[in-house]
C-alpha positions as CSV (number, residue, x, y, z in Angstrom):
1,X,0.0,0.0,0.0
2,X,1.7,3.0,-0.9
3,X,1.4,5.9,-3.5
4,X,-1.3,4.7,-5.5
5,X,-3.5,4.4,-2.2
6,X,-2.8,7.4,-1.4
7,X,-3.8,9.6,-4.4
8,X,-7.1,8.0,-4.5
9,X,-7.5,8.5,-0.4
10,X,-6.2,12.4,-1.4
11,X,-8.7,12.5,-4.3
12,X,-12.0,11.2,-2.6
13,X,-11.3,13.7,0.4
14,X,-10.6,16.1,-2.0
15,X,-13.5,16.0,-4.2
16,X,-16.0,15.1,-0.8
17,X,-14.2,18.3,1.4
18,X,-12.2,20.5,-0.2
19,X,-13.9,22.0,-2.7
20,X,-16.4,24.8,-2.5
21,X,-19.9,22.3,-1.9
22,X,-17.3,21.0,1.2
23,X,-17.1,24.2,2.7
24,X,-20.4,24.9,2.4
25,X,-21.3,21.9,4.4
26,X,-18.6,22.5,6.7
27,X,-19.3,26.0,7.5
28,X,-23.0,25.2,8.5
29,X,-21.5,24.6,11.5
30,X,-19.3,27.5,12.5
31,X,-20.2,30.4,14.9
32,X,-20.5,33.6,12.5
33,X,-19.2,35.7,15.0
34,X,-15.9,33.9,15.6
35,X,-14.2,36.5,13.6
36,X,-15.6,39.4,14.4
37,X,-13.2,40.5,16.4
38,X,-11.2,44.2,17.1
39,X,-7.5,43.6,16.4
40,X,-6.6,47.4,17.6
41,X,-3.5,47.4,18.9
42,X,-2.4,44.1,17.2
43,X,0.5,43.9,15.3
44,X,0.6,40.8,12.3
45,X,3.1,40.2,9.8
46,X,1.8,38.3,6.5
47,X,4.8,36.5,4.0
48,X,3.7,36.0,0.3
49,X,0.9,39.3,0.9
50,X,0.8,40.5,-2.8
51,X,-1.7,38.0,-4.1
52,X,-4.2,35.1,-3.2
53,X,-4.7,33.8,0.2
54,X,-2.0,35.8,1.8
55,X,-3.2,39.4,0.3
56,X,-7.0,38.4,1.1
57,X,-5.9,37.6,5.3
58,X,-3.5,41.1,5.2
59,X,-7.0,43.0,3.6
60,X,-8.8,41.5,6.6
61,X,-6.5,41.8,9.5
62,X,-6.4,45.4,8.5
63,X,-9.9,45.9,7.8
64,X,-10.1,44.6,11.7
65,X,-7.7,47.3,12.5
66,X,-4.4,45.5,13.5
67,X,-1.1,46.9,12.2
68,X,-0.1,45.1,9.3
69,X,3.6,44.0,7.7
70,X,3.4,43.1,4.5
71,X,6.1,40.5,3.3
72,X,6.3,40.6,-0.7
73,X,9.6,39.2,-2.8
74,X,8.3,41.9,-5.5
75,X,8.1,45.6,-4.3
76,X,6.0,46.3,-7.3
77,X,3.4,43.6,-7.1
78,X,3.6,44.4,-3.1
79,X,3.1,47.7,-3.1
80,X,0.0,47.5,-6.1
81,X,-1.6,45.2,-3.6
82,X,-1.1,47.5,-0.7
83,X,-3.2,50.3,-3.1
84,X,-6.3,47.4,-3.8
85,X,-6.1,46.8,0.1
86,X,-6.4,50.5,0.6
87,X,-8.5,51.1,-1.8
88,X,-11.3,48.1,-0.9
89,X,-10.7,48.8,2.9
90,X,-11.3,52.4,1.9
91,X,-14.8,52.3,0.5
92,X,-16.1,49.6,2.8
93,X,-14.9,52.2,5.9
94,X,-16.9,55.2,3.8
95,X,-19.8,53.7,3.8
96,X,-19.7,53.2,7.4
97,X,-18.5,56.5,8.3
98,X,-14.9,55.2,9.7
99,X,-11.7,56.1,8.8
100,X,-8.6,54.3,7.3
101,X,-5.0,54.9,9.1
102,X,-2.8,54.5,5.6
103,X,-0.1,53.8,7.8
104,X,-1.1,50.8,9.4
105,X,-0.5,48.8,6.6
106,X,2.9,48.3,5.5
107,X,5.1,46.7,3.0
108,X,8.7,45.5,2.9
109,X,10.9,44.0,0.2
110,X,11.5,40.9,1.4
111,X,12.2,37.3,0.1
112,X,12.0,34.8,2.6
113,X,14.8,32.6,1.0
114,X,16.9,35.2,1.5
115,X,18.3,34.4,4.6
116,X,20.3,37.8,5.2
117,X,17.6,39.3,3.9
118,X,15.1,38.3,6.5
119,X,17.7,38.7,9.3
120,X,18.2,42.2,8.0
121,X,14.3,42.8,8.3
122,X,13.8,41.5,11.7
123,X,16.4,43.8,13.0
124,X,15.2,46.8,11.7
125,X,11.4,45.6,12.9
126,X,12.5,44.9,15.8
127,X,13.6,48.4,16.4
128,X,10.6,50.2,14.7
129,X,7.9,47.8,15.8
130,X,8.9,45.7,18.6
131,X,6.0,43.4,19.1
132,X,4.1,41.0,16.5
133,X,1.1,39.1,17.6
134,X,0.3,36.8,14.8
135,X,2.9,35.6,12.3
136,X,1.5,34.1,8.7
137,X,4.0,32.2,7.1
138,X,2.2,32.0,3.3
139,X,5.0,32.3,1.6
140,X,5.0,29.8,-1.2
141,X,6.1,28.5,-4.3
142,X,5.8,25.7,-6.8
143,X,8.6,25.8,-9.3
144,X,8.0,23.1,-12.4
145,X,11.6,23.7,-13.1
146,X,14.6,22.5,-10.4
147,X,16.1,25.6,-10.0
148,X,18.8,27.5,-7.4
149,X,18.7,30.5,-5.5
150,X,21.5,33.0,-5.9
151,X,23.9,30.8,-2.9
152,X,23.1,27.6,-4.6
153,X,19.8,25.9,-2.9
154,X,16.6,24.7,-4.8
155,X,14.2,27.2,-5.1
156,X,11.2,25.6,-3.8
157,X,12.7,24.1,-0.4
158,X,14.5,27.5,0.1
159,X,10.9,29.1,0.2
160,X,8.8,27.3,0.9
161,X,10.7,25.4,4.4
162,X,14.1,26.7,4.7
163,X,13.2,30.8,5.0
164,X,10.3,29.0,6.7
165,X,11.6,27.9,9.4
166,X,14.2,30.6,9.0
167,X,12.1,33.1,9.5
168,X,9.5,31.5,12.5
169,X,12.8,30.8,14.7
170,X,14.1,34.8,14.1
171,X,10.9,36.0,15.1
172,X,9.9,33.2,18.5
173,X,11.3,36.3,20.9
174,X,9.6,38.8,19.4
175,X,6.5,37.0,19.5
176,X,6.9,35.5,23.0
177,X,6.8,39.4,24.4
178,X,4.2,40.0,22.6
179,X,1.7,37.6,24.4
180,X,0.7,35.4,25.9
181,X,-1.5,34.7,23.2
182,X,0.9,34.9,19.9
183,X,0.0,32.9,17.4
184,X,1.9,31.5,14.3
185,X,-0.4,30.4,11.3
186,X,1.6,27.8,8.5
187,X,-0.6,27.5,5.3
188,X,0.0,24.2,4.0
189,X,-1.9,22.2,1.6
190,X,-3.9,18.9,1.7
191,X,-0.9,17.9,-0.9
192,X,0.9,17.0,2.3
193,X,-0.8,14.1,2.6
194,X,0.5,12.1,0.0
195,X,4.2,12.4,1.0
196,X,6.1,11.3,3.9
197,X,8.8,13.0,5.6
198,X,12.1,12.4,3.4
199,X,15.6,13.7,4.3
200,X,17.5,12.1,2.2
201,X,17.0,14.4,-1.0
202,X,15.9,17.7,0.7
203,X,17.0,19.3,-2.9
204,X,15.3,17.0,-4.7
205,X,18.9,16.4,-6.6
206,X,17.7,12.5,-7.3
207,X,14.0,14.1,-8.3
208,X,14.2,12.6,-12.0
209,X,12.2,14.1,-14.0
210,X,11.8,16.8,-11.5
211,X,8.2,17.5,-10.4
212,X,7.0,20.5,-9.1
213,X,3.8,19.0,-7.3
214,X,5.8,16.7,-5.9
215,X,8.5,19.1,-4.5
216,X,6.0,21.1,-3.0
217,X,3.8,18.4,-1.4
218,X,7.3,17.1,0.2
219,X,8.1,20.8,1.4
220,X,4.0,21.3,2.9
221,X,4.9,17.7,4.7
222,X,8.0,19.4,6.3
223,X,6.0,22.7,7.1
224,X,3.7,20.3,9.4
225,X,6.3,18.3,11.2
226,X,8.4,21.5,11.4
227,X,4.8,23.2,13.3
228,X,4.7,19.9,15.8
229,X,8.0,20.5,16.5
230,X,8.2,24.5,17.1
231,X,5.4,23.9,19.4
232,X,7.1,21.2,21.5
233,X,10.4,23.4,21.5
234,X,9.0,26.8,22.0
235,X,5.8,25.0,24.7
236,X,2.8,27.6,24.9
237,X,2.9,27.9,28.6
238,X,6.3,29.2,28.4
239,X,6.8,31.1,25.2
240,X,2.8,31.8,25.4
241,X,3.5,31.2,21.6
242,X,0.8,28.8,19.9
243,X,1.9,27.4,16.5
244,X,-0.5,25.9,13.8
245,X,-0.7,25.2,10.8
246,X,-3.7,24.5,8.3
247,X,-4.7,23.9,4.9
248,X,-7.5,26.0,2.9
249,X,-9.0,23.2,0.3
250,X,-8.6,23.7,-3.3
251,X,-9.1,27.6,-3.3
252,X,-9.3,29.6,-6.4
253,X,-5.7,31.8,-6.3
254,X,-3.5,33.1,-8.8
255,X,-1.0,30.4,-7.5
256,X,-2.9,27.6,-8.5
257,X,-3.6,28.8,-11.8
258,X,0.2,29.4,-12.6
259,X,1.8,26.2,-11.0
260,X,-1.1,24.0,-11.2
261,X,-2.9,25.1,-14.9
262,X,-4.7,21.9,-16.0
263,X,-5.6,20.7,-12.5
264,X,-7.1,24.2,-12.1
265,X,-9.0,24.1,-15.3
266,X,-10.4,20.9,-14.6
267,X,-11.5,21.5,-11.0
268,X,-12.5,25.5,-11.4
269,X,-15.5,24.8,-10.8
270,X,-15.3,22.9,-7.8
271,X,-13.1,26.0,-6.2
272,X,-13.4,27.3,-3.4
273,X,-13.6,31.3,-3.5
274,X,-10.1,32.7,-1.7
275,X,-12.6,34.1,1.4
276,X,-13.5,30.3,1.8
277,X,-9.8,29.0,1.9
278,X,-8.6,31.5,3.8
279,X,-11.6,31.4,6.5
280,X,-9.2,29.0,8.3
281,X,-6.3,31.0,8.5
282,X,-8.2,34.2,10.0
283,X,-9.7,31.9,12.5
284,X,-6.5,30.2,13.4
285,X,-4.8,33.7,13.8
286,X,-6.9,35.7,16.3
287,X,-10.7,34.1,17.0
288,X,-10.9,33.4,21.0
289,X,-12.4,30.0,20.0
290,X,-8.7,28.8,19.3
291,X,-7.3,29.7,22.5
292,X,-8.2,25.6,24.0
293,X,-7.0,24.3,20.7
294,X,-3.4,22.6,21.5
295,X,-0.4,24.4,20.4
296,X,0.8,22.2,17.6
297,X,-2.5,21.6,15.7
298,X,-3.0,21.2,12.0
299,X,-6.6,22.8,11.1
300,X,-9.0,22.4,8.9
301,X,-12.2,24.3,8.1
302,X,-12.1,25.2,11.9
303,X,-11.4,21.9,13.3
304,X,-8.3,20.1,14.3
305,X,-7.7,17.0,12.0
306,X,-5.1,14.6,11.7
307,X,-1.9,15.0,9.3
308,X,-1.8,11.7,8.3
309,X,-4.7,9.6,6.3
310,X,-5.7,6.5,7.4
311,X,-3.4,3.7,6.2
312,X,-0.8,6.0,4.5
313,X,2.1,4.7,6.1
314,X,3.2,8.5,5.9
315,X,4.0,9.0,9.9
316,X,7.7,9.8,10.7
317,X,10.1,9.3,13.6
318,X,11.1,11.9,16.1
319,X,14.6,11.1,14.8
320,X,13.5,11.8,11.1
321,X,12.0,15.6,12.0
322,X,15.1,16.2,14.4
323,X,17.3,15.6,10.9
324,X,15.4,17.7,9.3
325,X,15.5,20.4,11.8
326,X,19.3,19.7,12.3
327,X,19.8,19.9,8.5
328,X,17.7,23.4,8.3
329,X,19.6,25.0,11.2
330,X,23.1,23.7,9.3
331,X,22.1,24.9,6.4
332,X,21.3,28.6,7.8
333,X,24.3,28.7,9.2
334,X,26.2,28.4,6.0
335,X,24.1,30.5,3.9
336,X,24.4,33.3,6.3
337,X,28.4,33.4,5.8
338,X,28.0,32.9,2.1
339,X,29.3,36.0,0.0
340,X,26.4,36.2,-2.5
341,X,24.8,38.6,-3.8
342,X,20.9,39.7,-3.1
């Protein structure tokens, strides 16, 4: 039982929860007024906030009136979606007589798989800002083509779980006083569940022919076992920290339609909207109704559910994950000596 299983388990909870008729069926059951909620006086930081699930959570953590970083690798595309965020914030606000604060929104140039990059940008926020309360990590990317970054790792893994991880371990002091009740939020994917942990070709260097879908399933794996562990090394009754992470269903984002064309054109219109897969994240990052939910959980459609399926042989060892992390600190450590240039 093995790969074959597992695409068909993947597809018949795909096609039964993750679409758009599965949220509908799921949501029947969730308290509309878990996220109204005043975030005044919050401070978030959103990666990947230029487009898709990660602009659509930085619109509404602003519209809720929390201070809002915007993490974007392109300063054009970043600040454009700053303006629509302004802009649709804007004329909702008029028509109820409030007022925006433009500078409660803001945006910084910065590429998570840039290591010095990142370190440079915590610095500097940690002068200017000080605290964060809820940390996205949405940052993503699914690269059909095995590619390096500038100091010589593969594009996808540097994304999407080394400047991951990267970037959650800069930022656990900053969040810890800020709380308690900090939250970290990891958008994965239900892709996740067809892989299990592997270490042993992190780069995918033995990926041949290299697949994209399969890189990034491997790297929304890693994002999951990375959250389990963050939350047993950085425990919620010390740090006051909680760390989840979640997937959104098959949500209709620019992201899919670029990495994943003829899966999107096949499935569009089984889609959820981007308000429906990102329903999840807002919930996980500031509803009250989270505060029992264990530090460590993986959510979907406001539930905690498991990250393996049934039968999928996909569990790993605590040996396997503490590689893995062991691997990612390593390889930080080197990248941040490198001479390369941004």
């Amino acid at each position: 039982m093995g790969s074959l299983y597992r695409y068909s388990a993947w597809a018949f909870f795909g096609f039964k929860d993750y679409t758009k008729r599965g949220y509908e069926k799921n949501s029947k059951n969730f308290n509309n007024e878990a996220l109204n909620v005043d975030l005044t006086g919050k401070i978030a930081i959103v990666t990947g906030a230029n487009s898709g699930l990660g602009k659509y959570v930085a619109t509404e953590l602003f519209r809720r009136g929390a201070t809002v970083h915007m993490l974007c690798r392109d300063e054009t595309r970043g600040e454009q979606a700053r303006q629509d965020i302004l802009s649709q914030v804007k004329t909702s606000f008029t028509a109820e007589n409030k007022e925006v604060d433009v500078n409660l929104l803001k945006l910084h140039k910065v590429d998570i798989s840039d290591l010095k990059r990142v370190k440079e940008f915590i610095k500097q926020y940690e002068q200017e800002e000080k605290y964060c309360h809820i940390l996205i990590n949405n940052a993503g990317v699914m690269n059909n083509e095995r590619t390096l970054t500038n100091y010589g790792v593969e594009t996808n893994f540097a994304i999407n779980t080394l400047g991951t991880h990267f970037l959650t371990k800069q930022m656990v002091p900053i969040l810890q006083k800020s709380g308690p009740g900090s939250r970290t939020v990891v958008i994965s994917s239900g892709g996740m569940y067809l892989n299990k942990l592997d270490t042993s070709d992190l780069q995918f260097e033995r990926m041949k022919p290299f697949r994209g879908t399969m890189a990034y399933a491997q790297n929304k794996r890693q994002q999951v076992e990375l959250n389990e562990y963050w939350a047993k090394t950085y425990s919620e009754s010390t740090t006051g920290i909680k760390f989840l992470s979640m997937h959104p269903g098959w949500s209709d984002t620019p992201g899919l339609n670029k990495y994943m064309e003829t899966f999107y054109k096949t499935t569009k219109s089984y889609l959820r909207t981007t308000g429906q897969g990102a329903d999840t994240i807002l919930w996980a990052a500031f509803s009250k109704e989270v505060d029992d939910i264990p530090t460590g959980s993986f959510l979907f459609d406001r539930k905690v559910v498991p990250i393996h399926l049934p039968l999928a042989k996909t569990k790993s060892t605590e040996d396997d994950i503490k590689k893995l992390v062991d691997i990612l600190d390593k390889l930080s450590e080197e990248v941040l000596v490198k001479d390369y240039s941004s």
